[in-house]
C-alpha positions in Angstrom: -20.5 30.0 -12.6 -19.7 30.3 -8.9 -17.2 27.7 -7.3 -16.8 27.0 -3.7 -14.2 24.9 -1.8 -16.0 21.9 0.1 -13.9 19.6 3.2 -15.1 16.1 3.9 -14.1 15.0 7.3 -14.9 12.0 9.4 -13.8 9.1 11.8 -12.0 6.1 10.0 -14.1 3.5 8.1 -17.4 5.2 7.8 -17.4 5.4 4.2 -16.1 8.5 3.3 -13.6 7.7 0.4 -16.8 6.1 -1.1 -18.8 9.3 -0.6 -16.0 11.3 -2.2 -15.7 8.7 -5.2 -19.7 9.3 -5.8 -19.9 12.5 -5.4 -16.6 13.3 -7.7 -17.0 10.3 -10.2 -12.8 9.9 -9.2 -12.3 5.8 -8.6 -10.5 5.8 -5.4 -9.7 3.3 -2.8 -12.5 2.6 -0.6 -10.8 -0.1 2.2 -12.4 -1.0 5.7 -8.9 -0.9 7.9 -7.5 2.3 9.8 -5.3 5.0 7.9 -7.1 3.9 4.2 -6.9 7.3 3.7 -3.4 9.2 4.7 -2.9 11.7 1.7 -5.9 14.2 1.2 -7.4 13.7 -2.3 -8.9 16.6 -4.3 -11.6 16.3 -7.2 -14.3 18.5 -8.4 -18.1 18.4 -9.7 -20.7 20.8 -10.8 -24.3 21.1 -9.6 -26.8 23.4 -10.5 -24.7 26.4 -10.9 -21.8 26.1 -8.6 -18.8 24.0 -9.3 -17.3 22.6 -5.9 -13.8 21.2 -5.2 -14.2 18.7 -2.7 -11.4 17.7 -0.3 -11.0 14.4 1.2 -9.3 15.0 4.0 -7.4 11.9 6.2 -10.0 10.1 8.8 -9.7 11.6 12.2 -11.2 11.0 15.6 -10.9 14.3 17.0 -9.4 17.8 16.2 -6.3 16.9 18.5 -3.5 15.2 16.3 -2.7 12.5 17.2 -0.6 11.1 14.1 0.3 12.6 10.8 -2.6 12.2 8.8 -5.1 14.1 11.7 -2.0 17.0 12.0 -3.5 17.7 8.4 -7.0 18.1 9.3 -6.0 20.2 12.1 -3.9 22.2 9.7 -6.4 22.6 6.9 -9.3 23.1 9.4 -7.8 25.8 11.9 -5.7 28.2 9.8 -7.6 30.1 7.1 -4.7 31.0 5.4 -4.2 27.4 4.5 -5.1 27.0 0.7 -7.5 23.5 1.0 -9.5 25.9 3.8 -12.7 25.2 2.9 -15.9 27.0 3.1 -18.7 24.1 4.2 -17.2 20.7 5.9 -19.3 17.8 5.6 -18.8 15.6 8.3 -19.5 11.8 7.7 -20.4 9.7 10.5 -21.3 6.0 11.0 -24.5 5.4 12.6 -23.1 2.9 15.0 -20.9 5.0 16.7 -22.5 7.8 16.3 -22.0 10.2 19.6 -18.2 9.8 18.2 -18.6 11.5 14.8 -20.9 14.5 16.5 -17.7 15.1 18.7 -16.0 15.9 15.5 -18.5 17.9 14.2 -18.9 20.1 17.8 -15.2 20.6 16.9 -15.4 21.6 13.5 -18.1 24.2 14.4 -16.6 25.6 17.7 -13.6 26.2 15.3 -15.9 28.7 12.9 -16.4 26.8 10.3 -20.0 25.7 8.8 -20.6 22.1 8.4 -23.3 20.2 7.7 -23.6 16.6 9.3 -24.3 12.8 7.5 -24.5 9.7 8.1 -23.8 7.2 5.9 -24.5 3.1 5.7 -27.7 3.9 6.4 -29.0 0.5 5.0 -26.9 -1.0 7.8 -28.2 0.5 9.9 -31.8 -0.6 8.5 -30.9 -4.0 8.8 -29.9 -4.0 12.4 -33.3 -2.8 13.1 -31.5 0.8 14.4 -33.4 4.1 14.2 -32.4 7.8 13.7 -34.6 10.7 14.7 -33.6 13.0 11.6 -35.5 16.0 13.1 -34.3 16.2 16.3 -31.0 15.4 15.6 -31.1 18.7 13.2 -32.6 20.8 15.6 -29.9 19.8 18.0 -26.5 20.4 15.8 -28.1 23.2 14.2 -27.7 21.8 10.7 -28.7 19.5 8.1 -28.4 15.9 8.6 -28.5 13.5 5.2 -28.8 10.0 5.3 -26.8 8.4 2.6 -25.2 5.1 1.4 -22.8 5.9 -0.6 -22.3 1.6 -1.9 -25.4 2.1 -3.2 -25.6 5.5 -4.2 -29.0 7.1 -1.9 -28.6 10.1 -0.6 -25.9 11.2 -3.0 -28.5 13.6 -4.7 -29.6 14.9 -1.9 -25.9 15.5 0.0 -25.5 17.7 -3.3 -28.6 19.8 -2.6 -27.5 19.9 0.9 -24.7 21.7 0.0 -25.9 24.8 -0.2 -27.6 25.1 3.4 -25.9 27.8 4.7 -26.2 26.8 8.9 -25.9 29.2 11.7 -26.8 29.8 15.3 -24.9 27.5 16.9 -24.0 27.5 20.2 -21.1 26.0 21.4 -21.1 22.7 23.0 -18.2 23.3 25.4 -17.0 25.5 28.1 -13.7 26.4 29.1 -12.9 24.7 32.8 -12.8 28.0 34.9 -9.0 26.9 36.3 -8.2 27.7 32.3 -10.1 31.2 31.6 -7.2 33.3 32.6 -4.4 31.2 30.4 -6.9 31.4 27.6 -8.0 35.6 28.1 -3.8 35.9 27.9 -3.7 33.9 24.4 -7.0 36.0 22.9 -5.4 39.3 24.0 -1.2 37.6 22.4 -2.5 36.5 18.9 -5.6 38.7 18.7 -7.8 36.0 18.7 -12.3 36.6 19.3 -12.8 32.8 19.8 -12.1 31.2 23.2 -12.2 27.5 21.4 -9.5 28.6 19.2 -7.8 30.0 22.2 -8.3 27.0 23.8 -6.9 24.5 21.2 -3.9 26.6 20.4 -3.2 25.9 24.4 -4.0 22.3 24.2 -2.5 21.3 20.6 1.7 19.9 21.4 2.3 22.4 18.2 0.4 24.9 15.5 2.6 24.8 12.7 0.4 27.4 11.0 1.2 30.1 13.9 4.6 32.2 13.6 7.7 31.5 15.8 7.1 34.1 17.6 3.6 33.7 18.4 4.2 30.1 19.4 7.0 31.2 21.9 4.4 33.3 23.5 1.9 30.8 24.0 4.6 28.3 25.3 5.4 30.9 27.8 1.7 31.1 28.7 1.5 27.6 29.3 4.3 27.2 31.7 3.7 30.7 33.5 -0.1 28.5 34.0 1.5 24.9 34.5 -0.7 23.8 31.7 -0.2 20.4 30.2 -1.3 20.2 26.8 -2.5 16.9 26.9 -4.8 17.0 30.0 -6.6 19.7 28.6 -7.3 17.7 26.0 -8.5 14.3 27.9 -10.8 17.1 29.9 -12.3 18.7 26.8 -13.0 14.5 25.2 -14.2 13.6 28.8 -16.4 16.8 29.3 -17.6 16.2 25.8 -19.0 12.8 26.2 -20.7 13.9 29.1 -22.6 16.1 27.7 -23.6 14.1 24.6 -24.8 11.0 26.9 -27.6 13.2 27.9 -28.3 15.4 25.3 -28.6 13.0 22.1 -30.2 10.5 24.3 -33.8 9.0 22.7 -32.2 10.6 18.8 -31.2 6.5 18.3 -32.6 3.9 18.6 -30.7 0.8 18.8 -32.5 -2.5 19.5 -28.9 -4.3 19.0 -28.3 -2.7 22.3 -30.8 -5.1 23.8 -29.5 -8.2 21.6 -26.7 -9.5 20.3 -25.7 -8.1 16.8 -24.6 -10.0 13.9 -21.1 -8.6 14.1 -20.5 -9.5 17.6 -21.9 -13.2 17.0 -19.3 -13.5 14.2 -16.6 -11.5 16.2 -16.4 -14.4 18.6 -15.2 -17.2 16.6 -13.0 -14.4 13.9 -11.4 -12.7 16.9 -11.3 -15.8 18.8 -7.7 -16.5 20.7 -7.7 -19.7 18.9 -9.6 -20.3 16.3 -9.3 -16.8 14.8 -5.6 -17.2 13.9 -6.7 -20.5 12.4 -9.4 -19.1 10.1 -6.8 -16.4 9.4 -3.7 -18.4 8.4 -6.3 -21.0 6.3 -7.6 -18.0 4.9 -4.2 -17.1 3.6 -3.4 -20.8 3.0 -6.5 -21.1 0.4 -5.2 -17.4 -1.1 -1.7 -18.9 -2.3 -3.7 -22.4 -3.4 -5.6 -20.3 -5.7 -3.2 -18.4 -6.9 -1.5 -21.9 -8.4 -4.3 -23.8 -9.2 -6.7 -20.9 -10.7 -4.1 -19.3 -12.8 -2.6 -22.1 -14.6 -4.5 -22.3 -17.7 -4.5 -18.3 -18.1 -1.2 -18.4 -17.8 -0.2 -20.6 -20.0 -2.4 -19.1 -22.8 -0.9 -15.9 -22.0 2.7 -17.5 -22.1 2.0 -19.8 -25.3 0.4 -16.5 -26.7 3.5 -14.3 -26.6 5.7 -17.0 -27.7 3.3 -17.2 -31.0 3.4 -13.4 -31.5 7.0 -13.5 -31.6 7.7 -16.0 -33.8 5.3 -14.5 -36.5 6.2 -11.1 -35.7 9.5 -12.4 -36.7 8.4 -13.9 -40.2 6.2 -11.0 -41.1 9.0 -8.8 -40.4 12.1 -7.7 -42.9 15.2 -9.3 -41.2 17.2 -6.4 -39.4 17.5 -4.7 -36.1 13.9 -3.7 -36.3 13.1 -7.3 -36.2 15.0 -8.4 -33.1 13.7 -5.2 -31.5 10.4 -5.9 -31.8 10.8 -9.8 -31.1 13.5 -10.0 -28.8 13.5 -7.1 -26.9 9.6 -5.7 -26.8 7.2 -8.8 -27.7 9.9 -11.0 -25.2 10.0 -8.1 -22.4 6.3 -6.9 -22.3 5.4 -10.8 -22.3 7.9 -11.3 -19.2 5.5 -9.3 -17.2 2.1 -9.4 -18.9 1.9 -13.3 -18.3 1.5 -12.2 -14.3 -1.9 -10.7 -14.9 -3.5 -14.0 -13.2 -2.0 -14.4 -10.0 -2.0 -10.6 -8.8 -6.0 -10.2 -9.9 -6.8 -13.0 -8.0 -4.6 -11.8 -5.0 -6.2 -8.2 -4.9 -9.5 -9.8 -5.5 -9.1 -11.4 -1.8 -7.7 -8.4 0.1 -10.7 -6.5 -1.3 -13.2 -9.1 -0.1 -11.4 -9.0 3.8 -11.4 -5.0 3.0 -14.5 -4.3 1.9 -16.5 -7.2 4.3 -15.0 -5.7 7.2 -12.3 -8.4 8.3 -9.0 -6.7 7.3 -9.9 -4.7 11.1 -10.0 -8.2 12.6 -7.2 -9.2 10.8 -5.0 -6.0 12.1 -6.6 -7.3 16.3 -5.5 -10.4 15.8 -1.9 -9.1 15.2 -1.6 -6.4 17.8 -0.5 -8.5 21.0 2.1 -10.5 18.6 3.8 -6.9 17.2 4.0 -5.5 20.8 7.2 -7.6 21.6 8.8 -6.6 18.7 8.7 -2.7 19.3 6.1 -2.1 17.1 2.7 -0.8 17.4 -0.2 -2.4 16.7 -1.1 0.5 14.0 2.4 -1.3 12.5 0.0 -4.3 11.4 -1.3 -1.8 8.2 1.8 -1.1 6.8 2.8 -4.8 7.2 -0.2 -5.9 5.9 -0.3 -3.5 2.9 3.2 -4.4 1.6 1.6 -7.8 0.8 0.4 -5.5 -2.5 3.2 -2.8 -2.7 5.9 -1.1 -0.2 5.3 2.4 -1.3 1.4 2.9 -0.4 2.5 0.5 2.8 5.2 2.9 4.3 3.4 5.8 3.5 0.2 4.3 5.5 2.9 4.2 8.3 1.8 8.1 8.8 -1.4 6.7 11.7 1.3 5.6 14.4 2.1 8.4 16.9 5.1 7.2 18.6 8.1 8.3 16.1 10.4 5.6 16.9 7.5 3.3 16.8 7.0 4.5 13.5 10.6 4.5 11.9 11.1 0.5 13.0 7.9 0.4 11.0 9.1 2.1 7.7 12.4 0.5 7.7 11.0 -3.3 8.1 8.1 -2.8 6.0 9.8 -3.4 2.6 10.7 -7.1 3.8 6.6 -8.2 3.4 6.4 -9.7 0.2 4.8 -7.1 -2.1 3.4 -7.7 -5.5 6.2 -7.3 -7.1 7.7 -9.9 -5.9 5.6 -12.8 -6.8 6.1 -13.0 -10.2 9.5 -13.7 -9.3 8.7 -16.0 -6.6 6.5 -18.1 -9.3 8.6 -18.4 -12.4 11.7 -19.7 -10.0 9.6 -21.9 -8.0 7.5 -23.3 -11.2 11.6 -23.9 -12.2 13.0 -25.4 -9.2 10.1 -27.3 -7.0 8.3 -30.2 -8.2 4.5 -30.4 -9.2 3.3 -32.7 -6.5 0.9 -32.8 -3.8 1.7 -32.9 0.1 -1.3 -33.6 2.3 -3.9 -33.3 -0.2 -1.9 -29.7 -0.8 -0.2 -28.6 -3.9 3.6 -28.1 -2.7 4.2 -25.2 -4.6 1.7 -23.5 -3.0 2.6 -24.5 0.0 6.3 -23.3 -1.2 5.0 -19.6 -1.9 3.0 -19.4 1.2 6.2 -20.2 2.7 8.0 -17.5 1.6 5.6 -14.5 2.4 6.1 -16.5 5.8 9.5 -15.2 5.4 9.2 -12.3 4.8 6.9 -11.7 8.1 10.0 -13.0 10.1 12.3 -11.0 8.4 10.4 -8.0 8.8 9.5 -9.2 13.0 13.2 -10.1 13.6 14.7 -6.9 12.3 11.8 -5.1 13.9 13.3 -6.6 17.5 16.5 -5.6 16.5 15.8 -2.2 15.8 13.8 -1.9 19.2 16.9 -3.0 20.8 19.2 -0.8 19.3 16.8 2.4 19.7 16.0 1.3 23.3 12.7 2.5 22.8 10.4 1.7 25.8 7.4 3.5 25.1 4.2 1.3 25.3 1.7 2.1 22.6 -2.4 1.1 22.9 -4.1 -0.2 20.0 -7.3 2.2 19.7 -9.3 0.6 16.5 -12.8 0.7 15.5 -14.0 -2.7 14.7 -16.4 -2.0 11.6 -19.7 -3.6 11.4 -19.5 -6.7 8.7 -21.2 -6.1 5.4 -21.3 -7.9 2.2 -18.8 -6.8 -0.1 -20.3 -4.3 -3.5 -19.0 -6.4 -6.4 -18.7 -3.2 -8.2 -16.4 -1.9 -5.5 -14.3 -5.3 -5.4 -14.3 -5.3 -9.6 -12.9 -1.6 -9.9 -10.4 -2.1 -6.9 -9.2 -5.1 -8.6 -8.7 -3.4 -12.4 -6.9 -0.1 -11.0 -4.2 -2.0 -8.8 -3.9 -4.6 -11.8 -3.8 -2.5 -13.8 -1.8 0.1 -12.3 1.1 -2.6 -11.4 0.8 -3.8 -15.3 1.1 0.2 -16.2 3.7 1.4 -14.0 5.7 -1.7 -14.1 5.0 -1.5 -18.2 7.1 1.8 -18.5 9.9 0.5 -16.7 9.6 -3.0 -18.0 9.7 -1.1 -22.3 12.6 1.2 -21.4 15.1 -1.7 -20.1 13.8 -4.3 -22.6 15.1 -1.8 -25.4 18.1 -1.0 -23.9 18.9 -4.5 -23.2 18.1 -5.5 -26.6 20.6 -2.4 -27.9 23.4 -3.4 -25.4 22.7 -7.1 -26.3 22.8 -6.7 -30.2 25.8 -4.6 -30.4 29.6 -4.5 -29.4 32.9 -4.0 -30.5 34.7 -6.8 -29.3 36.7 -8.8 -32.3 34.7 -12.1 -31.2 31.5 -10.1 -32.0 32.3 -8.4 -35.0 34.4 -11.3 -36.6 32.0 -14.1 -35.0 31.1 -16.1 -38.1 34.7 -16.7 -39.0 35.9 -17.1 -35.5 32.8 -19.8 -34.9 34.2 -21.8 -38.5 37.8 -21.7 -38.2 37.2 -23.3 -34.4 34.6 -25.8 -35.1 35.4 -26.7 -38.9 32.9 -29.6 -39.1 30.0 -28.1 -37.0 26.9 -28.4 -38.2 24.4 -25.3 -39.4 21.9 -25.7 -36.8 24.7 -26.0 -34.5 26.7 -23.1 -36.3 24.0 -20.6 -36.2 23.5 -21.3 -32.3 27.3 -20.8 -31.8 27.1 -18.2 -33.5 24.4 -16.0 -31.5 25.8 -17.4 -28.4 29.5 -15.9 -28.9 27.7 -12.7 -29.9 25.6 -11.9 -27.2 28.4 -13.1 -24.6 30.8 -10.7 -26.6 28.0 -7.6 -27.0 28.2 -4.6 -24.3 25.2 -6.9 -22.5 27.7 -9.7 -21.8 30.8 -7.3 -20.9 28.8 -5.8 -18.4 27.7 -9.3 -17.0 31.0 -10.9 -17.3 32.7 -7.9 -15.2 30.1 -8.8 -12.6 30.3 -12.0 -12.4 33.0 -12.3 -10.0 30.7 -10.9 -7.5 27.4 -13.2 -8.4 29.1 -16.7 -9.1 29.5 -17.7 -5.1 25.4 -17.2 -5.2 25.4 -19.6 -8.0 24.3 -17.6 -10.5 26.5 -16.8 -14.1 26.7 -13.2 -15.7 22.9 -13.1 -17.4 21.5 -13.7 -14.2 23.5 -11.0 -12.5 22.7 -8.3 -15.7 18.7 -9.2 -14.0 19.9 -8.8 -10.7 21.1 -5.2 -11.8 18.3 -4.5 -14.0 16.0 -5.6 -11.5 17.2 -2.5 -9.2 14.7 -0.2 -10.9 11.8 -2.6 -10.2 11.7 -6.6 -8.7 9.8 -7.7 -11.4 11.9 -6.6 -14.0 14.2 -9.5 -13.6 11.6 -11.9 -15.3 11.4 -9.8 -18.5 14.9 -9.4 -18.4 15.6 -13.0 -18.3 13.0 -13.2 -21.4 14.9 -10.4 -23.6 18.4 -11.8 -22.5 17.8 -15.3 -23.6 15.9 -14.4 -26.5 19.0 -12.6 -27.9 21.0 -15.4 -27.4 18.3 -18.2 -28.6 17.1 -19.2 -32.3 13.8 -20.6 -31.5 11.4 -18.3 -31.6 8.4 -21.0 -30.6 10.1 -21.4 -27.1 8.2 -19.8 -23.7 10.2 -17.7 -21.4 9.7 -20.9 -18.8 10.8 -23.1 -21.5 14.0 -21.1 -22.3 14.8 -20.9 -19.0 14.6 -23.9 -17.4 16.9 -25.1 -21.1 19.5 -22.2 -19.9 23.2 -24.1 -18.8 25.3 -22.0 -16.5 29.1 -22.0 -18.4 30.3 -22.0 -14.5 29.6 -25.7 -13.6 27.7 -27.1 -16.7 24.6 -27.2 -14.8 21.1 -26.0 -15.5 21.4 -22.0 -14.7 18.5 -23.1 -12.6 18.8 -26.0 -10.8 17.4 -26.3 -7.1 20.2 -24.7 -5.7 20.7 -21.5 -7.6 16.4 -21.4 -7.5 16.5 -21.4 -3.5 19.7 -18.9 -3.5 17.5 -16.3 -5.8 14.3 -17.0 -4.2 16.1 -16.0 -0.6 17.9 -12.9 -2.3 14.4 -11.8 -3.7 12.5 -11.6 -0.2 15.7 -9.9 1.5 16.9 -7.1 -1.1 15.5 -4.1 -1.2 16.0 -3.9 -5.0 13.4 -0.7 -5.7 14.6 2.7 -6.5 10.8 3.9 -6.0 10.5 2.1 -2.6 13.7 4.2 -1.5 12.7 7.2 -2.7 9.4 6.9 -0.6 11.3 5.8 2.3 13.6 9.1 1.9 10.7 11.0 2.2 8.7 9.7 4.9 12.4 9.5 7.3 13.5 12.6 6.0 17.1 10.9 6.7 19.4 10.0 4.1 21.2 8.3 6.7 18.2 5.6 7.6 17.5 4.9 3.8 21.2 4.0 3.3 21.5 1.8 6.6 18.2 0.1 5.7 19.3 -0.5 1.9 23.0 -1.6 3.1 21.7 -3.9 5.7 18.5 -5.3 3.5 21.3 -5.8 0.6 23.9 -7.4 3.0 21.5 -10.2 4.4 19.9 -10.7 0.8 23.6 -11.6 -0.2 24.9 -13.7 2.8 21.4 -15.4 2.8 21.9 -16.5 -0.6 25.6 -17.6 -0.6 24.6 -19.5 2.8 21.8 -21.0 0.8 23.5 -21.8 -2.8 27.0 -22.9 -0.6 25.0 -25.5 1.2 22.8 -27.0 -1.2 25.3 -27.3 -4.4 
């Protein structure tokens, strides 16, 4: 069997994660807003006799970087020593905006490479009435052209078949500007080069990382000896490029929405609307939190009631032993602590794949361009932002489209203050503890309570933003360049699968975490060495002599688990914790809580399940029972509910989140100032809070 390497390249949002996912049978995230895809993804599939490794490489407008994810394409397109080189590129365009995907391909070819050309959402385009002359558009490019739509599935077969076309005889689409000629005759004749294009771009492109230091000093030098200015040549080659495609890929489409008004322009003017379009937007997001309350109640409660009954007869079908209260207390009680979640975060990725897949996520990142502007961001900062709403990590990462590097830093280190996923299972259990079920204007209030603080966290992350700006003194003005994506009705299928893998994939990788330190909480919990553990019993009789047995055996587990290596470590802590309102247990979850957020729910569940007789009691139940020793108070009363709540959307509290942040800085320095000062506020915020309202 023969195997060939295939590229898929394209503009942002026409559909080519989708295509990749079809053609590869790999579920992958197919969204609607800029930088979906940042990373390249690899997967393979067979047909006929060849197997082909497809590469998804990031979306790009042009062969000019302009950002991080399109220094990739340039990378993997232009140096054939590269090892995701690839012997065909399919390049995916979006019949709308059509002229602008052939640039790429012109590009692609000019650069050597074969490539065959499709278009995809081609039922789109059928409903808007638009037209594509197939056969001249091939005889133009010198290719293949497949219509596909890839939602749907046509055209997949026939991309596949495609695939082994084998185009030649094309003839470049550009000419060098005669000023250049000389510059780019010196560079052929420097690096041994046959193709004036590639001459061209190595002059035009602000670095070639795949070139040798020596070979890039020489091309510098050709530059200034010619006074050339990398990015003019570039605007020329765009401008000159557009030129020539107004005239010579006129009559190939036919657009009747030209004439009219399209669909997606009628509904851009009241979504993008100055006024009403932030009101549909923040009702939008009002109606999300809602739902999350009000639909997930009774699931939650079956899961809750559920876990509490698997306990208790896991318990009684069980010999007593340490094998017991490991399996009650410190799995059943942990896994439970996270499990019972599953509600709310469906329902919240179900609507961010509804605004991603319909289209209005793009809307969503206009609307919030002129309002980043002031704070030194970009208006590419309003993915990032937007995407730590589900997690941190895929959100700073996304940070990779902005061009401006300071632009970009503000955006990384501000990023982890949007309240991610991880956070709201936090954010419910405390505010389910500490806020009242009633209704304010028709509205539940703890709703209103939770939209409140994602609220919080969008002026956390805007405040330190201006800060940052400030301290940088960055004055560069960035332009919002965004394709506005033509609505369509979101593929259930697409929404459904979305939904399960980040579910699922939050359950999963929160699951590992969530086993590991409900086992070793349980071990530190059910063991120590102090007298008052060991001797407890006897301790417990000779200072109550007429206690009772319900009361005994209560006292008894109490004094244990406060005496156990769990409640050493928390008692040495303590010190630092008890201004915040909170007693040692609640500190050993602010610790534990360090590898993930969420984990300081599950811990809570194992750590007052080792201290607790019944077994018929829900992890909302036990906690809202807990007395802090401190001030003979509930452990959480309103107070000490607001003080976590406020430490929770400050703290950075996520080893994965810094790692990620590490990475993408490549400063040690940044990550430390960005987890000191997230750390500090979280802390002052909290005493502030707890201080005031005791």
């Amino acid at each position: 069997m023969t195997e060939s390497k295939i590229a898929l390249v394209g503009n942002p949002n026409v559909g080519k994660s989708t295509i990749f996912n079809k053609l590869t049978g790999l579920r992958q995230k197919a969204g609607n807003y800029p930088g979906v895809t940042v990373e390249k993804k690899t997967g393979s599939f067979t047909h006929g006799h060849i197997k082909y490794h497809l590469i998804d490489l990031p979306g790009a407008y042009g062969i000019h970087p302009s950002s991080l994810d399109e220094e990739a394409v340039y990378d993997v397109l232009a140096d054939k020593s590269n090892s995701n080189h690839p012997e065909l590129v399919v390049v995916v365009g979006d019949p709308f905006n059509l002229k602008r995907s052939i640039l790429l391909y012109q590009q692609i070819r000019e650069l050597g490479l074969p490539a065959i050309f499709t278009i995809n959402m081609i039922d789109e385009a059928e409903r808007a009435g638009l037209s594509i002359n197939v056969d001249q558009l091939e005889r133009t490019l010198s290719t293949k052209v497949v219509l596909t739509d890839a939602r749907t599935g046509k055209g997949i077969h026939t991309l596949k078949e495609a695939l082994q076309y084998k185009p030649n005889g094309y003839s470049p689409a550009f000419r060098i500007p005669e000023e250049y000629t000389d510059a780019v005759r010196q560079v052929k004749e420097r690096v041994r080069q046959e193709s004036d294009y590639i001459a061209w771009l190595y002059l035009s492109q602000k670095q070639n990382k795949h070139l040798d230091a020596a070979t890039t000093a020489e091309i510098a030098a050709i530059r200034k000896a010619h006074d050339i200015n990398y990015h003019r040549l570039q605007i020329q080659e765009t401008l000159a490029r557009h030129t020539a495609l107004d005239s010579r890929f006129s009559g190939i489409v036919n657009d009747p929405t030209k004439k009219s008004e399209h669909f997606t322009e009628r509904l851009d003017r009241l979504l993008v609307h100055p006024l009403w379009g932030y009101a549909i937007f923040f009702a939008l997001l009002l109606l999300i939190f809602q739902a999350i309350y009000t639909w997930s109640g009774p699931f939650m409660d079956g899961i809750d009631n559920g876990f509490a009954w698997l306990a208790s007869r896991a318990g009684e079908w069980l010999p007593a032993g340490p094998i017991n209260g490991l399996i009650t207390d410190g799995i059943i009680a942990g896994i439970g602590g996270i499990v019972i979640f599953i509600p709310q975060i469906a329902i919240l990725f179900i609507f961010i794949s509804l605004m991603e897949e319909s289209g209005y996520m793009s809307r969503v990142v206009y609307l919030m361009d002129r309002w980043l502007k002031p704070f030194g961001l970009s208006g590419k900062s309003a993915v990032p932002l937007m995407s730590g709403a589900a997690c941190a990590i895929p959100a700073v990462m996304s940070a990779r489209t902005i061009e401006n590097d300071k632009e970009r830093l503000i955006t990384i280190l501000v990023t982890p203050f949007m309240t991610c996923s991880a956070r709201l299972p936090i954010y419910i259990i405390l505010i389910g503890l500490v806020i009242p079920e009633e209704r304010v204007l028709g509205l539940d209030l703890q709703g209103l309570v939770l939209f409140g603080m994602y609220l919080l966290g969008i002026f956390a992350a805007l405040g330190s933003a201006w800060i940052l700006k400030h301290l940088m003194k960055t004055n560069y003005k960035s332009f919002l360049i965004l394709e506005m994506p033509t609505y369509k009705y979101p593929v259930v299928r697409n929404v459904l699968t979305n939904v399960w893998d980040k579910t699922m994939g939050f359950v999963v990788g929160a699951g590992k975490i969530i086993l590991a330190i409900s086992v070793i909480l349980w071990v530190l919990g059910s063991f120590g060495l102090d007298d008052r553990f060991t001797n407890a019993e006897e301790i417990v009789r000779m200072e109550n002599p007429g206690i009772t047995e319900e009361d005994f055996e209560n006292e008894v587990q109490s004094q244990q688990l406060e005496h156990s290596f769990l409640g050493s470590i928390g008692r040495f802590i303590e010190p630092v914790v008890a201004p915040l309102g909170y007693d040692w247990k609640m500190g050993i979850g602010l610790i534990s809580s360090f590898a993930a957020r969420e984990v300081f729910v599950s811990t809570m569940a194992t750590v007052y399940s080792l201290g607790s007789t019944d077994d018929d009691l829900t992890i909302r139940e036990r906690m809202a029972s807990e007395i802090n020793p401190n001030t003979g108070k509930p452990a959480y009363n309103f107070a000490s509910g607001i003080s976590l709540l406020l430490f929770y959307a400050f703290a950075m509290q996520c080893m994965s989140t810094i790692a990620i942040v590490r990475k993408e800085t490549n400063s040690w320095k940044w990550t430390f100032i960005q987890l000191a000062f997230m750390t500090g506020f979280a802390y002052i915020a909290a005493l502030v809070a707890y201080q005031l309202l005791k």
